[in-house]
ROPAFI-624894 format. One record per atom (N, C-alpha, C, O): x negated, y negated, z. Coordinates in steps of 0.2 Angstrom, whole numbers, plus 2048, in hexadecimal, padded with zeros to 3 digits. Layout:
N
XYZ;...
END
This chain:
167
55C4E3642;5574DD642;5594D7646;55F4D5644;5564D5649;5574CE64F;5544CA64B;54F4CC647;5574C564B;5534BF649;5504BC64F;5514BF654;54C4B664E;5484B1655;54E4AF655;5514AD651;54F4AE65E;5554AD661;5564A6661;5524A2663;55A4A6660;55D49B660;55B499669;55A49D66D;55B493668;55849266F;55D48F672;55D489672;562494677;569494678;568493680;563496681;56C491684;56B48F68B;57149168F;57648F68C;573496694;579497696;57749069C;57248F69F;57F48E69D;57F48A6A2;58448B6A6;58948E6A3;5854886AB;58D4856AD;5934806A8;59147C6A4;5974816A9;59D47F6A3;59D4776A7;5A04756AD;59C4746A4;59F46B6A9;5A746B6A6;5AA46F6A3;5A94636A8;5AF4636A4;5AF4606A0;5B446069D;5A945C69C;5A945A698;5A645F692;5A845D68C;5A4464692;5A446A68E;5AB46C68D;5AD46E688;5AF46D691;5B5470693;5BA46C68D;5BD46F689;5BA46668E;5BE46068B;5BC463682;5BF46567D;5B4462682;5B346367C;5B446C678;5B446D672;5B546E67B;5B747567A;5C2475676;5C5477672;5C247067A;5CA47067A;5CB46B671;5D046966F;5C646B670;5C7466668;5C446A662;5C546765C;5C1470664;5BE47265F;5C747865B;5CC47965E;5C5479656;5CB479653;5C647E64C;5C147C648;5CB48664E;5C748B649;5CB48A641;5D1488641;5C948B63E;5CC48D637;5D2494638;5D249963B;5D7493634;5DB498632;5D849F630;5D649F62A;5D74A4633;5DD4A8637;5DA4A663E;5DF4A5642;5D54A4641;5D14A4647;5D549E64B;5D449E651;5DA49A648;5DE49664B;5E1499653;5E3495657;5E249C653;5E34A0659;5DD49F660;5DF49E666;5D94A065E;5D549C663;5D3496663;5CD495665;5D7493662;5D648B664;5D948D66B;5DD49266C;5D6486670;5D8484676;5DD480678;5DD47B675;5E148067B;5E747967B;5E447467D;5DE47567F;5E646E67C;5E246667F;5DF466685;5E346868A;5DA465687;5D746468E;5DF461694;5E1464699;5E145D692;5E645C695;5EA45F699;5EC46069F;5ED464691;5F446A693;5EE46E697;5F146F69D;5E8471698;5E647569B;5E64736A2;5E74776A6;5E346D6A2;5E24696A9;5E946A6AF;5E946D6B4;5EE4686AC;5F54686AF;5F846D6B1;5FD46D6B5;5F54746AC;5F747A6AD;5F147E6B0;5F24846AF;5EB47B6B3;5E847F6B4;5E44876B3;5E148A6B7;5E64876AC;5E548B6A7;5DC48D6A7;5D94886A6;5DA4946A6;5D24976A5;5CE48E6A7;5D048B6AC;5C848C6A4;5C448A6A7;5C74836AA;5C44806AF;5CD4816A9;5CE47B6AC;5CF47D6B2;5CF4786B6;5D04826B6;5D04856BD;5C94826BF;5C54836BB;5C947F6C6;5C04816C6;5BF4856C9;5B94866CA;5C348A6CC;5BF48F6D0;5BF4946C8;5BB4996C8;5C24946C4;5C34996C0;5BA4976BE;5B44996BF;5BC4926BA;5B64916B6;5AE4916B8;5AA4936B3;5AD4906C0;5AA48F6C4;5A54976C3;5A04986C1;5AA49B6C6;5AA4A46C6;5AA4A76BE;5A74AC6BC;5AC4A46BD;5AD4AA6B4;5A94A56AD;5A64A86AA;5A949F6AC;5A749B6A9;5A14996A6;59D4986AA;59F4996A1;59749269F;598492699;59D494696;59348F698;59348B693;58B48D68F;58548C691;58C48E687;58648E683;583489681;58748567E;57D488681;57C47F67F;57448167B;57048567D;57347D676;56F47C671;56647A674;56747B67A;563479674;55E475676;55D46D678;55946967A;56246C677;567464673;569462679;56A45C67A;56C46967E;572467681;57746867E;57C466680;57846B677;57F468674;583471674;580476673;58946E675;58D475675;58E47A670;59047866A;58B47E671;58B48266C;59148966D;59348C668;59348A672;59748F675;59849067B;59448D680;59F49667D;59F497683;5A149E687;5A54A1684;59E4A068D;5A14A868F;5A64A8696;5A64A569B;5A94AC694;5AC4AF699;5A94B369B;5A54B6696;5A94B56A2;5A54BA6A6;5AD4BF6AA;5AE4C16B0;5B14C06A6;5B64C36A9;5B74CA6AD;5B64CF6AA;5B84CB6B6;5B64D06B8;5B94D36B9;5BD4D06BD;5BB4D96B8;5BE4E06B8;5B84E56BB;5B24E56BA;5BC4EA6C1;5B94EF6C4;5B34F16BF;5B44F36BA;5AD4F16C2;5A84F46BF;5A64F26B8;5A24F56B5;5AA4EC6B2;5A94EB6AE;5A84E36AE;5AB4DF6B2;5A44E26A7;5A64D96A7;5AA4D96A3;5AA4DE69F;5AF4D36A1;5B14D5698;5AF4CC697;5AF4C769C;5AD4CC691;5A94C768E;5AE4C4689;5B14C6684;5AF4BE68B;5B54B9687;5B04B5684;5AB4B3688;5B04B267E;5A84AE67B;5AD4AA676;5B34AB675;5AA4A5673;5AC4A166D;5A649F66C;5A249E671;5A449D665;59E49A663;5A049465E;5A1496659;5A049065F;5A048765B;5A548A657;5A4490655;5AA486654;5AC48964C;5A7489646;5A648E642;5A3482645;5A0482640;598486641;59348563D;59848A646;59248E646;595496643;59049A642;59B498642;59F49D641;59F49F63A;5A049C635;59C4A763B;59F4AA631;59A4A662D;59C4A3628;5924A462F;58D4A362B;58A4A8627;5884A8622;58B4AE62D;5864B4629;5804B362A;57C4B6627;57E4AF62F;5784AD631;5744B1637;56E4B1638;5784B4639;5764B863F;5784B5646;5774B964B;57A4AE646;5794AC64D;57E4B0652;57E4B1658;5844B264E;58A4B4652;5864BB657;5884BC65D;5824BE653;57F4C5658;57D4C265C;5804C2661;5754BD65D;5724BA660;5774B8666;5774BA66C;57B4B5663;5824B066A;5844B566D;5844B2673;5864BD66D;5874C2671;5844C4673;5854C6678;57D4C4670;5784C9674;5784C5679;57B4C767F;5764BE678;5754B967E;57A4B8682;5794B4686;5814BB682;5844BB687;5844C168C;5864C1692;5814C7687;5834CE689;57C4CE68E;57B4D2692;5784CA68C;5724CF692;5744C6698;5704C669D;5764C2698;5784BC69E;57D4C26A1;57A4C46A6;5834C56A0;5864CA6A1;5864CF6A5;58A4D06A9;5804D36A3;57B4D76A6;5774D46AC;5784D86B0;5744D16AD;5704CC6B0;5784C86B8;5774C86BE;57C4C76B5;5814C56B9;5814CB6BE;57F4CC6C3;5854D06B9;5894D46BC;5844DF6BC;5864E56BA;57C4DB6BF;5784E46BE;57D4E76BF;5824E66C3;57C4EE6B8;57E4F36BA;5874F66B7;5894FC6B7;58A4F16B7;58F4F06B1;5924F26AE;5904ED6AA;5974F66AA;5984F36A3;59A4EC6A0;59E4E96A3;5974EB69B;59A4E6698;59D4E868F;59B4EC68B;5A44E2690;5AA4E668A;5AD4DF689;5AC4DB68C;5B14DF683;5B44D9683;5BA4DC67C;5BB4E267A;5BC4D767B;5C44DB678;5C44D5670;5C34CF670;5C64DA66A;5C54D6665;5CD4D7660;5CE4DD65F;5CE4D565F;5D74D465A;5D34D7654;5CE4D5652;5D74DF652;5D64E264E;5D34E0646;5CE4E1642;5D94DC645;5D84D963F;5D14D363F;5D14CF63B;5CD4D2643;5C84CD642;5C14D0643;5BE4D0648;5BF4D363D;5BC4D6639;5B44D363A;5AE4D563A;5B74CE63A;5AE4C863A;5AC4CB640;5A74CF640;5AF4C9646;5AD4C964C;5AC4D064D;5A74D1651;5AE4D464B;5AE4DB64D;5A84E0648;5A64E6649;5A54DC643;59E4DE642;59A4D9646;5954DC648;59B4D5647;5944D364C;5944D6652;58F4D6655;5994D8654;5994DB65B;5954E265D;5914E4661;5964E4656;5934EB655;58E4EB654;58A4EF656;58A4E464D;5844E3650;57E4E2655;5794E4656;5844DD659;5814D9660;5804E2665;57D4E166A;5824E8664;5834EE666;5894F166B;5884F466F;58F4ED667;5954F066B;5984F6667;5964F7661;59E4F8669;5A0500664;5A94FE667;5AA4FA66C;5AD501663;5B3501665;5B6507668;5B650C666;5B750666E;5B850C672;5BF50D675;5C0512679;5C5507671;5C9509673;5CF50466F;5CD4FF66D;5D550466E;5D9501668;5DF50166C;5E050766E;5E44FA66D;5E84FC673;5ED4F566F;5EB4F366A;5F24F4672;5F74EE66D;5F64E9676;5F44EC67B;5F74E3675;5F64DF67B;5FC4D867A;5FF4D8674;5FE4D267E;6034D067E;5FD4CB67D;5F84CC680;5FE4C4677;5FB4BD677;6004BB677;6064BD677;5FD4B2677;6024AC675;6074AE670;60D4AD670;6044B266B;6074B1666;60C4B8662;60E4B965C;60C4BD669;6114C4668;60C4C866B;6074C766F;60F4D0668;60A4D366B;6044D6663;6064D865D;5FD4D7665;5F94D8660;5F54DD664;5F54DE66A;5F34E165E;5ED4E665E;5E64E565F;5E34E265B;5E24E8665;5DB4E4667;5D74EB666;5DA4F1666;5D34EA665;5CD4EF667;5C94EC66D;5C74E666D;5C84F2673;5C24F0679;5BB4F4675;5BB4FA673;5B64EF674;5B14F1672;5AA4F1678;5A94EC67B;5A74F667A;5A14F7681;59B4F867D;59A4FC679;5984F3680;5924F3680;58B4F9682;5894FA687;58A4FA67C;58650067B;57C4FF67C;5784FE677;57B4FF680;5754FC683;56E50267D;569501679;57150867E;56E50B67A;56E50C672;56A510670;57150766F;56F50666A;567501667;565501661;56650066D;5614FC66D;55A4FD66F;5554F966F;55B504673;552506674;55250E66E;54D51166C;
END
């Protein structure tokens, strides 16, 4: 069951999105995806602080408001997209339904980018939240692999997007 869709805007990422992305700050265990300071990324030209990166792979979800609500990576690999996303922290783990909505709306921009496609993206085993909405939003786990982060090396699932769950 879909709920009526939030009235979500994909756009290009500014830098002042970008700034504000760099402050939002997840709760424990999600602390991990927090962003380093607009600054550090600046100087190392690090994901969106690039502009050709951000330019190419980059945008930005925005509210009716304008106001930031999230953001996607459009990551390209041969014949696939992989989809890097964050949604606001205090929009996170409501049970509200928005987090399927924020994928669908990424997975059909996604689609729409890149006809023809796969799109997939990669979730840390143990993060259980994100890995039900993903299956709701109609991804599946197709594959469990260990990978190096910041912070060692950790266990991901690549989840692909399964169009046919949905006719």
């Amino acid at each position: 069951m879909v709920k009526a869709s939030l009235p979500w805007r994909v756009v290009p990422l500014t830098n002042a999105q970008c700034e504000e992305l760099c402050t939002w700050k997840y709760p424990s265990p999600f602390e991990l995806y927090n962003w380093p300071s607009w600054e550090t990324m600046l100087r190392e030209q690090t994901e969106f602080a690039d502009p050709h990166i951000r330019a190419e792979q980059y945008r930005a979800v925005v509210d009716a408001n304008g106001g930031l609500s999230g953001f996607v990576q459009f990551f390209p690999i041969v014949g696939v997209t992989r989809l890097g996303l964050g949604l606001r922290p205090d929009l996170c783990g409501k049970g509200s339904g928005i987090g399927v909505q924020f994928v669908q709306l990424l997975t059909r921009e996604a689609l729409k980018h890149a006809p023809g496609q796969e799109v997939d993206l990669e979730v840390l085993v143990w993060n259980e939240r994100a890995i039900r909405t993903y299956e709701r939003a109609g991804f599946t786990i197709t594959d469990t692999y260990e990978k190096q982060t910041p912070t060692g090396v950790s266990n991901f699932h690549c989840m692909v997007y399964n169009e046919s769950l949905f006719n």
